[in-house]
ZAMARGU-4260 file (C-alpha; in steps of 0.2 Angstrom, whole numbers, plus 5000, padded with zeros to 4 digits):
<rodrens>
0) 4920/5022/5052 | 4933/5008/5047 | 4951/5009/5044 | 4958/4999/5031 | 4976/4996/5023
5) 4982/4990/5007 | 4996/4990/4996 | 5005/4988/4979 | 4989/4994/4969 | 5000/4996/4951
10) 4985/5003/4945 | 4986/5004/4923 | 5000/4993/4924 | 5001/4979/4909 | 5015/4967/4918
15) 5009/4966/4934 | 4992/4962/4927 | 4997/4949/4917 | 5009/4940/4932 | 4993/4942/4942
20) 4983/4933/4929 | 4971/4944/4922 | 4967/4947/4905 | 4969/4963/4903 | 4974/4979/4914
25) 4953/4984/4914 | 4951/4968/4920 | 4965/4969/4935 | 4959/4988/4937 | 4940/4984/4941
30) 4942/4968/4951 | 4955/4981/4962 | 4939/4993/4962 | 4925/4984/4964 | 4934/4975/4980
35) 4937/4992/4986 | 4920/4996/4983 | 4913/4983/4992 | 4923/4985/5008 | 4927/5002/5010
40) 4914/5015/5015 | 4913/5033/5010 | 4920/5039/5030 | 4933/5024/5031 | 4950/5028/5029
45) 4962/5018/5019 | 4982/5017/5020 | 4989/5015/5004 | 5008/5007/5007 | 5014/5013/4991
50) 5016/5008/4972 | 4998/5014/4968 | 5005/5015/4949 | 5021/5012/4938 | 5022/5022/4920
55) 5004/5033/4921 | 5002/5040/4938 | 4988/5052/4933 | 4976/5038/4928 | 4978/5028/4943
60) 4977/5045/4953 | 4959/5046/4945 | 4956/5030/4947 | 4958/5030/4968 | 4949/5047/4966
65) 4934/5037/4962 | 4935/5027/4976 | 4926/5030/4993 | 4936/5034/5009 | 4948/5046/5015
70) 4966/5041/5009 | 4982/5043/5015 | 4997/5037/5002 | 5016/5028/5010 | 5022/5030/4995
75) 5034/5016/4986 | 5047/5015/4974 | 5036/5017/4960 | 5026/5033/4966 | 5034/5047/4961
80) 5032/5056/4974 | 5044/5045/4985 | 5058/5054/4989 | 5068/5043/4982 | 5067/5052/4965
85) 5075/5067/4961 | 5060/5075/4958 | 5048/5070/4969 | 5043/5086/4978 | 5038/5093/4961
90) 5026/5077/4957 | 5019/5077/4976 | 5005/5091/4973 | 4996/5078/4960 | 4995/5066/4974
95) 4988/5077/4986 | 4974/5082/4977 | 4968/5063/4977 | 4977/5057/4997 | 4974/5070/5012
100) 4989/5066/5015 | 5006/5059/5009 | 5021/5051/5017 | 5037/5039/5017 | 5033/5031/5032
105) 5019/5033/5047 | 5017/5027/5066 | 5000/5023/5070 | 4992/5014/5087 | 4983/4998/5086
110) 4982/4987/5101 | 4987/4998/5112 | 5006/4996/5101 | 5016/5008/5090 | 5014/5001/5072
115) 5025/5009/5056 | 5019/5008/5040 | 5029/5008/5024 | 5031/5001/5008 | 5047/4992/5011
120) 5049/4979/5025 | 5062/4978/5036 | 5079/4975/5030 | 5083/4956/5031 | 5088/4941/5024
125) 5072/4935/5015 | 5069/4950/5005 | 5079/4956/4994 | 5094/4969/4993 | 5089/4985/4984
130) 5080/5001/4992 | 5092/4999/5011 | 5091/5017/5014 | 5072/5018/5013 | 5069/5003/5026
135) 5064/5006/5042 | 5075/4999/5055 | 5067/4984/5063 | 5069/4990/5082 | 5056/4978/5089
140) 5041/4987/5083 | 5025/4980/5072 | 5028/4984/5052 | 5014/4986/5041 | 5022/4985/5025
145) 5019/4980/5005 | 5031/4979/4993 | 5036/4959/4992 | 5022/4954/4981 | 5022/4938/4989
150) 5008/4929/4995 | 5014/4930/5015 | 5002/4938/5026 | 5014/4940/5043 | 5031/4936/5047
155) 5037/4941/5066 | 5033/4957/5067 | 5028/4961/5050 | 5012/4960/5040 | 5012/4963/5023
160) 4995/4970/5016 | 5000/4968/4999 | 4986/4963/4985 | 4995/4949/4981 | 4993/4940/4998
165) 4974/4947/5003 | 4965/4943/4986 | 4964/4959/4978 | 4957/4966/4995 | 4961/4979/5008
170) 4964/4972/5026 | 4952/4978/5039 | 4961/4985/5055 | 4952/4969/5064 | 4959/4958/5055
175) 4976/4967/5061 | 4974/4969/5077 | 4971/4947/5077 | 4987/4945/5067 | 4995/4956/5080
180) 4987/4946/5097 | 4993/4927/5090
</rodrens>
């Protein structure tokens, strides 16, 4: 068994498609599943650090329910089920039904280290200004965030597991654990 992390899925989402250059949202749909696929085995689990879609939430939910692994959602801005929108414990239950489990943040181990995952990173400079009362504070501790759609893969103590920096692809815990020990 594996344990895998990605982020910023925006499954069914016609913008996004088209910045990432594909053709159509098919076309940035399957290349998301067929990565997946390849990768990620039926026991493995997979962190998803939030906007798995934008506008159709139900078909990007069938979508990941197609996948293999056991999946656990952080959700983003764009999940409805963040509790960021008024409503989000009412659209929860939908999401549940696809991710055994689904949060605004988590702590996991790796290295022997405490690790948070969110969607956001920490609140600095760099990124921009919106969403400050969702940010984690950075008290020295290892983020695993998405989010920034920007092709980084660590700054400091962050690593951004965004599609947009890993090729469509989740990121093995391995290839953590290595970002983490240079």
């Amino acid at each position: 068994m594996s344990v895998w992390f990605t982020s910023d899925p925006h499954i069914g989402h016609r913008l996004v498609a088209k910045i990432r250059g594909f053709e159509s949202v098919q076309e940035h749909d399957a290349v998301i599943a067929k990565h997946w696929r390849k990768a990620v085995g039926k026991h493995d689990t997979v962190w998803v650090l939030g906007d798995l879609a934008v506008s159709n939430p139900d078909y990007a939910l069938s979508v990941i329910a197609g996948l293999p692994g056991v999946k656990h959602l952080i959700s983003g801005n764009h999940d409805g089920c963040h509790p960021m929108h008024r409503d989000a414990h009412k659209r929860q239950k939908k999401y549940l039904k696809v991710f055994d489990s689904v949060q605004s943040a988590a702590r996991r181990r790796i290295n022997g280290e405490d690790v948070l995952l969110s969607h956001f990173p920490y609140n600095k400079d760099r990124h921009e200004v919106r969403y400050t009362q969702w940010r984690l504070r950075d008290e020295g501790l290892w983020l695993l965030h998405g989010h920034t759609h920007g092709p980084e893969r660590r700054e400091g103590r962050e690593i951004h597991v965004g599609l947009d920096a890993w090729d469509y692809k989740p990121v093995h815990l391995s290839t953590i654990e290595n970002l983490m020990k240079e």
